[in-house]
N, C-alpha and C positions, 0 to 999 in steps of 0.2 A: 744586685748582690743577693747571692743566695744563704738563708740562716740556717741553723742547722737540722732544724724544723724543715727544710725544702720548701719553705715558705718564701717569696719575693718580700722586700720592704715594704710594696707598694700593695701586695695582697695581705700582707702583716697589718699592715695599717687601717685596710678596708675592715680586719676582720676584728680588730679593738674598736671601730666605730661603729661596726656590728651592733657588738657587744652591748656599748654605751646604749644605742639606740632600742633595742630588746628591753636593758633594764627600767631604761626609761619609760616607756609603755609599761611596766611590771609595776612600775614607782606611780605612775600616772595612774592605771585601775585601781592599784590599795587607795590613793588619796579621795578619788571619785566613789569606789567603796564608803569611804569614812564622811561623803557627804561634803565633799570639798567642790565649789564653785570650779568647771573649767579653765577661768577667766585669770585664777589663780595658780592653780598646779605646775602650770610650768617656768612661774617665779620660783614656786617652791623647789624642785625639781634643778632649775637654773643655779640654784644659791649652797641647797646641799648634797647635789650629786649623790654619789653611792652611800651619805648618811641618809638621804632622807625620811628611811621609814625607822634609822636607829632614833636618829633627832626628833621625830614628830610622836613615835612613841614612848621616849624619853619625857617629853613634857608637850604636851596636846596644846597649850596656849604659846607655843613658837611661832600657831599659824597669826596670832595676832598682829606680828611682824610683816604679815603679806598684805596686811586689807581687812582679814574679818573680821568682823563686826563680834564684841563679845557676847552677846544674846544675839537670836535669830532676829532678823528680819522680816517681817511679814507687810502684807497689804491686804484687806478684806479675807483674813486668814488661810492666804495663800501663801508657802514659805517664797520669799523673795532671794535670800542669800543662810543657808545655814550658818548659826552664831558660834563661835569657838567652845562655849561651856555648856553646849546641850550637847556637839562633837565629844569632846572629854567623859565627860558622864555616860552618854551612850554608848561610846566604841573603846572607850580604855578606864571605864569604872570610877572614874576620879569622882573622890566625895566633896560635900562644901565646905568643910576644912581643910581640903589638902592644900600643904602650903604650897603646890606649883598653882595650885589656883588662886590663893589669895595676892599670892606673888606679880601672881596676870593680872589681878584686877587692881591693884596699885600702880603697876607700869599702863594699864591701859588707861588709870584715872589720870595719868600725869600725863598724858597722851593727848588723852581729851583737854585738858588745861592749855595745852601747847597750843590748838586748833585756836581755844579761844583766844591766844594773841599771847599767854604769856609766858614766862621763860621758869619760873617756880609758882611757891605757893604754901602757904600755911596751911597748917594739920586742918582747920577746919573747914578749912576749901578742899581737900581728900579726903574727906571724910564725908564729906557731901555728895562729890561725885562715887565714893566706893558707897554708899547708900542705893544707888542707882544700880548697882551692878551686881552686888551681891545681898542685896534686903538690909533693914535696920534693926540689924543684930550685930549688938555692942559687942557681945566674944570674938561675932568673925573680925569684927572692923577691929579690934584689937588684935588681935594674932595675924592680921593680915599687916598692921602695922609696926609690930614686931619685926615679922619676918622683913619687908620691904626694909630696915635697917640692919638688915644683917645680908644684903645683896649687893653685888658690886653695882647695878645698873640705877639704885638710888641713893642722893647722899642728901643729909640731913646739916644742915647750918644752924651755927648761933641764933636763935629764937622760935629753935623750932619749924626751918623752911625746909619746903622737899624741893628736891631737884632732880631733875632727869642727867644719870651723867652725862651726857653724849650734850647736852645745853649747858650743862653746866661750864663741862671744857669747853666750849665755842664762843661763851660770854669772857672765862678767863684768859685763851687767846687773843682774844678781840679787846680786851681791859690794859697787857701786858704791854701789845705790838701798840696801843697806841701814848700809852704814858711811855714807850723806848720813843716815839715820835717828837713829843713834847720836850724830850730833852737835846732834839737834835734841832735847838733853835738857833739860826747864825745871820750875821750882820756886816756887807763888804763893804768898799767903796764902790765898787763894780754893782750892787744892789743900791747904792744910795743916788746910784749914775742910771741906774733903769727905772729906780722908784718916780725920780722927779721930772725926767721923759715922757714916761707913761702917763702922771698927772696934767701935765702940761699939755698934752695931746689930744685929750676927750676933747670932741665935741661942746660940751656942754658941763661949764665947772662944776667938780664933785664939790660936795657937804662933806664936813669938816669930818662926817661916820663915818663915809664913803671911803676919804682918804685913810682914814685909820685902818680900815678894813684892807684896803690895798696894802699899806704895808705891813699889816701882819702877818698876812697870807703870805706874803715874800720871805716872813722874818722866819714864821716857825715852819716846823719838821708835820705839825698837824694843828689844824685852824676850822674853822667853824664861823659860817656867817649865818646868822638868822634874823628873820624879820616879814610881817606880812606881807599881801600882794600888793606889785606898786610901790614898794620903798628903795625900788633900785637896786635888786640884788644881780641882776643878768647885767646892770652898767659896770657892778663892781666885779662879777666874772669876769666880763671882757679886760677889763684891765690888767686883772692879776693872770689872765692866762698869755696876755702879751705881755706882761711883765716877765713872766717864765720864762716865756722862748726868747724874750732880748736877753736872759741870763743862759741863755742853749741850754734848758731843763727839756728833754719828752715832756709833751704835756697832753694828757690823755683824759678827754672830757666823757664822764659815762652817763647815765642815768636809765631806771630802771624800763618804764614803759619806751617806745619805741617812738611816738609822740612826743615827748620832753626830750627825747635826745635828739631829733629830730629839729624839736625849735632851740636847745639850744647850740646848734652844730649853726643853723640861720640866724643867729643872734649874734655870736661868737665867731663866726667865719674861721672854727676850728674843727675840723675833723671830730664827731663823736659819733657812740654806738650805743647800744642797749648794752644794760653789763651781762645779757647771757651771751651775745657775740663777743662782750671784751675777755671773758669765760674761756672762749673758745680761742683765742689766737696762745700762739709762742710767748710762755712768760720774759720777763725781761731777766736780763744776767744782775745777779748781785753787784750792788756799788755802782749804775748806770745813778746818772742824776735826770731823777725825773717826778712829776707830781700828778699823780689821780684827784681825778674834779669830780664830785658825786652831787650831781646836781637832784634836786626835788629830794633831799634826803630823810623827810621825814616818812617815806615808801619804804625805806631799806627795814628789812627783817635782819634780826640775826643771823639766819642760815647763809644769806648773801652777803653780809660783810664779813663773816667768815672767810665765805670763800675768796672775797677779791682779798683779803689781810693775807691769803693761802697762795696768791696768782703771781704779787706781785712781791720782789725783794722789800728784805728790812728798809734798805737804803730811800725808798720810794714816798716821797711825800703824799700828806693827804690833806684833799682840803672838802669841806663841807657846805653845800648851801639850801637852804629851806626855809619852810614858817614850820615853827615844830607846834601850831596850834592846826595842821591841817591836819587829815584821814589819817591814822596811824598804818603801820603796813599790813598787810594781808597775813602774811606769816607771822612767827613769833618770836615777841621782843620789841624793844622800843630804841633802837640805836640810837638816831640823832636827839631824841627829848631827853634820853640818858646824858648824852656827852654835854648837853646845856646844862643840865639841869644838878649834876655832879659839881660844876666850879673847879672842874681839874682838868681841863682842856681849854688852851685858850681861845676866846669866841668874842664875837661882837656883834650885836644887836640893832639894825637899821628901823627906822623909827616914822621919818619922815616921807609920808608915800608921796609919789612920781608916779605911778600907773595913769589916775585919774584925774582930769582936769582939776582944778584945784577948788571949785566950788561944787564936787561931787558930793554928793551924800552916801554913797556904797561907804569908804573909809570909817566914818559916823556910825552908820548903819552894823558894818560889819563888829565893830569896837564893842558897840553894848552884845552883838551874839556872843564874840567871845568870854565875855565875860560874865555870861548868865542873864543877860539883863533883856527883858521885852522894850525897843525903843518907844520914847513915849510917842513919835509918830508912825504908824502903822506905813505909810505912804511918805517918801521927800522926792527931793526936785528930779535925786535920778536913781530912785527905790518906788515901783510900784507894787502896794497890795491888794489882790485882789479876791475879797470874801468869796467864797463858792463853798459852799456844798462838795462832800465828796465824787458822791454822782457826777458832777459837773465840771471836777478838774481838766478831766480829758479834756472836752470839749472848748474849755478855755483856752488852754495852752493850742489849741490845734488853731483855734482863732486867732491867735495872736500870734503865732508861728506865717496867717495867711495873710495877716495883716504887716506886718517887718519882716515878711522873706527871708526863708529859710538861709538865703546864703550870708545873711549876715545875724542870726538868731539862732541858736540854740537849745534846745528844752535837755534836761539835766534831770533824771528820775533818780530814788533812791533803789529801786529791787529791778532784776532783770523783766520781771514780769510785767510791771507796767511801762516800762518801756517799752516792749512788745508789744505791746496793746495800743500805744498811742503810733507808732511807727507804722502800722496797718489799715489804723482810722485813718492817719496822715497820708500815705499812698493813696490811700479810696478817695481822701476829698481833696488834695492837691493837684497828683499826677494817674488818675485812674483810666487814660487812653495811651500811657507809656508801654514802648515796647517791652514784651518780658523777657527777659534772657531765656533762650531755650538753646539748647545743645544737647549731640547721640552723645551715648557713654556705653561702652560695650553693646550696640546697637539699638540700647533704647534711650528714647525721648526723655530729658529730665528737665527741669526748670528749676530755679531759685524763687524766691521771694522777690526780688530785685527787678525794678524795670527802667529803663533809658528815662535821663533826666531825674532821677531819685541821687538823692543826697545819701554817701556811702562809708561806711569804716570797715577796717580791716581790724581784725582779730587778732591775728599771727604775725609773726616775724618772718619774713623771708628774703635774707639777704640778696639771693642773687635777682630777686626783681625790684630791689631797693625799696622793699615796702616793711611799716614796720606796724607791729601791735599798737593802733592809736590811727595809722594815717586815715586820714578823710578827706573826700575828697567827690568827682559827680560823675554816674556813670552814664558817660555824652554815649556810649554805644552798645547797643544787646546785640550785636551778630557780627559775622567776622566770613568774610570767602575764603578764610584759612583756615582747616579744620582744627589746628592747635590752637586756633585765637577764638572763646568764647565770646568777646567783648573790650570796650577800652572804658580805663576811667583816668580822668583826667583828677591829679592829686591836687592839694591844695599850695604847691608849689607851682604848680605850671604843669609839672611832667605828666606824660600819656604809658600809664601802667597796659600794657596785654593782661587779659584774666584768662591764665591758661586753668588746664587742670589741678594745678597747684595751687592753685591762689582762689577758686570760685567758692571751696566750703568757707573762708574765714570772710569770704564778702557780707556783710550785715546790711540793713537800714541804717541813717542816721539823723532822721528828723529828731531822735528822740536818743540818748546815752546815758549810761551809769555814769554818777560821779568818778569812777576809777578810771576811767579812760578819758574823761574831761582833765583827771588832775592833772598839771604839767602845763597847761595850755590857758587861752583865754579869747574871749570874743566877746564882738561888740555888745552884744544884745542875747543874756538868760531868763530861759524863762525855768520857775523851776517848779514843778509839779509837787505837790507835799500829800502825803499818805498817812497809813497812820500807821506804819511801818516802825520797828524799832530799830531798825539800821538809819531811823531819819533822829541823829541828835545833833548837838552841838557843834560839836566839831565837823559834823557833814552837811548841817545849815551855814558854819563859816567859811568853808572850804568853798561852798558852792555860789555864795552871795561872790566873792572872789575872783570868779573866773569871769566876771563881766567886766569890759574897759567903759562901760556909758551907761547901761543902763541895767538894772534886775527888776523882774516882775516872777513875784512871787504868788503861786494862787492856790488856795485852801481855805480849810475856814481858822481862827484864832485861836480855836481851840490844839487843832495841829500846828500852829509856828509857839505858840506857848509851850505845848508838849514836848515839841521838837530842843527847843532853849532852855528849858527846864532838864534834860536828859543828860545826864554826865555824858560828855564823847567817852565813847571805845575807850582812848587812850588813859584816861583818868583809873579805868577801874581795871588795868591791869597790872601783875605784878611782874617786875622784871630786877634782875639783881648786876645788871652793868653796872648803874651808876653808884650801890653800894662799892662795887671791885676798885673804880677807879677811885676812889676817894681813901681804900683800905690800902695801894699801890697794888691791887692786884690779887691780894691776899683772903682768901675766905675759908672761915674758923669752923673747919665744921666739928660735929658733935656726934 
């Protein structure tokens, strides 16, 4: 079709993407002009199109939105990433009172708050971080506080808490949809015909918790099981998700890392995923009868139960299971320690551990960590301590990893770093005549870390080779006579993974693991390496005694397992305001 231009549709079209692409170079050099990181411009560029030189020189702190950093970056005073308020100052004259500046540096302190786990925060926790940002000067920090309450992007509650709105709605979403849950509690003959089947069916008779737990799960709309490692809580999921399907509910088992959904999908002989694959499928039609299982939920952030509360219909039950004394989540917010910890969601609490032989000392052992306490014996029957010197940790743990075999032993570090460090030591003096995986990649020679017979975890999620963030498992092969096939590694299910070119960056070592990728899981034999790290507290000393079924050997010197036990966990010193909503119905007063 001809326009009246004598332009074709299809040369009309060319000649507006033209267009687009011209300005975009025009939009790209002003922002690199302004000292903008490349790395960034074309999010910026991506989000505000033909505003983006109206928008950014409208208010110079938008770019904070992208990535940067409010002050510069430097390393041996070299600039590493230009900072949003030396850009401002320098290329659009902004002074240290201008309220889009002060304005910046309230939403960037509520920023920085989020990172550290939590969901608000009192004036004089902003005021601390806006210290940092802008110097301590009581006028700015006043007028910046000011203004920050006269902005729709902050809101202020009874006692004086800030919040970020965009957390704030996600907390009161997340508060709303699940007290609508709790009141969708119902009770058949047809549920009292499955409840006493299912009971009667175990293996192995449930405790009196057990059973309660089962039929609450059935009764209400949203339930909450909690209790340490070992007390039976993957006995009582398997129940209540056969209990579902004998009542023809969907029943959709998720959990966060790819390892826990993993074991509980082999525990449960139900279909489960990671919830960024559950994310990713066709949500279900309003009024379908069915119930979401969120297994290890003391991992869930905010951000993610938002989005599953956002995936799934009102109609869709939800049920809960975890130790809310383990690792709090990575992102920000405390979901499942909220919904216990409120008293307005119904829950029940298992008590009595099953994990470990019954004359174990880990249960004993792990009881006084939680509760602040140093055991009075350093050493029991199936807890060892072993004094060392810092210097020496390594080498012990690599001892004892040669001594109980790696494949039934695990070492468990607090910081990616020393895992590193022992994962290298441990290839040099276990398997240091192992093939190394080599393979062309656009016709040069590359190799990994990685050699035939080393013990291995995966990174990433990658559905279509069934491997998920957490799996581990041994790589029996470094070469392949098929140029797609780098190597084979055999999972810790049985199955023979290909490590093509998809799957070789997320291959790791794993004589040696972060707690985060151990949680979910557990083995025979921990050994756990102690630092003097402040990611090593309470709650990641409980967490980690935990994933052992027999035995923990713990090695450092006392002064690190005292520091460690003495340490409020993460989760204590953060502020979150779920568990005020559900207890207000949902309601918060702001001011």
């Amino acid at each position: 079709m001809i326009s009246k231009t004598g332009l074709t549709q299809k040369a009309a079209d060319a000649l507006v993407e033209g267009f687009k692409n011209y300005s975009n170079l025009e939009y790209a050099q002003w922002l690199s002009d302004i000292r903008v990181p490349m790395d960034v411009i074309q999010k910026i560029i991506r989000f505000h199109q033909l505003e983006t030189i109206t928008q950014i020189t409208d208010n110079p702190y938008r770019l904070l939105h992208f990535g940067l950093p409010f002050h510069t970056l430097r390393r041996n005073k070299i600039v590493i990433k230009m900072g949003v308020d030396e850009i401002a100052h320098e290329h659009f004259g902004v002074t240290k009172d201008d309220p889009r500046r002060l304005s910046g540096a309230v939403n960037e302190a509520m920023k920085k708050i989020a990172d550290e786990g939590s969901s608000c925060a009192t004036e004089v926790r902003v005021i601390k971080h806006l210290k940092r940002l802008i110097g301590n000067n009581e006028d700015l920090i006043k007028q910046a506080l000011k203004y920050s309450k006269e902005t729709a992007s902050i809101k202020i509650t009874k006692g004086n808490i800030y919040h970020s709105l965009g957390i704030l709605v996600m907390e009161n979403v997340v508060a709303k949809r699940l007290l609508s849950l709790k009141s969708q509690s119902f009770w058949s003959a047809e549920h009292d015909k499955v409840f006493h089947h299912i009971v009667s069916i175990q293996p192995f008779s449930l405790l009196e918790r057990q059973i309660e737990a089962v039929r609450g799960a059935l009764e209400n709309g949203v339930f909450a099981v909690t209790g340490g490692a070992g007390t039976g809580k993957t006995t009582v999921l398997n129940a209540i998700m056969r209990g579902y399907a004998g009542l023809n509910f969907t029943v959709r088992g998720i959990a966060l890392s790819g390892r826990a959904a993993m074991r509980m999908s082999e525990a449960t002989g139900f279909e489960c995923c990671t919830i960024a694959k559950f994310l990713l499928e066709k949500k279900y039609a309003e009024g379908v009868n069915g119930i979401v299982i969120i297994d290890e939920a003391s991992m869930i952030d905010l951000k993610n139960m938002y989005r599953i509360l956002m995936h799934i219909p009102t109609s869709m039950r939800l049920l809960f299971v975890g130790d809310e004394e383990q690792l709090p989540p990575i992102g920000a917010g405390l979901v499942f320690s909220d919904i216990i910890k409120s008293g307005m969601i119904p829950k029940i609490k298992l008590e009595v551990v099953k994990r470990q032989v019954s004359d174990s000392g880990i249960p004993a052992y792990s009881l006084y960590i939680k509760e602040g306490k140093l055991p009075t014996e350093l050493s029991n029957v199936n807890v060892t301590f072993h004094e060392s010197s810092a210097d020496k940790v390594d080498e012990t743990a690599i001892k004892l990893l040669k001594a109980f075999g790696e494949k039934e032993t695990q070492i468990i570090t607090p910081t990616n770093s020393k895992k590193n460090i022992i994962n290298i030591q441990c290839q040099d003096r276990i398997n240091p005549d192992g093939e190394r995986m080599i393979f062309q990649n656009n016709g040069k020679y590359q190799h990994i870390r990685v050699k035939q017979n080393d013990p291995v975890i995966f990174t990433q999620n990658n559905y279509d080779a069934k491997v998920w963030n957490g799996t581990m498992g041994y790589l029996i092969q470094a070469s392949s006579k098929d140029p797609e096939i780098l190597g084979i590694v055999k999972d810790d299910s049985g199955a023979e993974v290909p490590i093509t070119f998809s799957l070789v960056d997320s291959l790791e070592l794993s004589y040696a693991i972060t707690l985060h990728k151990a949680q979910g899981s557990q083995f025979k034999r921990v050994v756990i390496a102690l630092t003097n790290s402040r990611q090593l507290d309470r709650s990641w000393l409980y967490t980690a005694i935990t994933r052992a079924t027999e035995h923990v050997h713990i090695i450092g010197t006392k002064e690190m397992l005292v520091d460690a036990i003495e340490r409020v966990g993460a989760a204590k010193r953060r502020n979150t305001f779920l568990k005020s909503l559900l207890i207000h119905g949902g309601k918060a007063q702001l001011v």
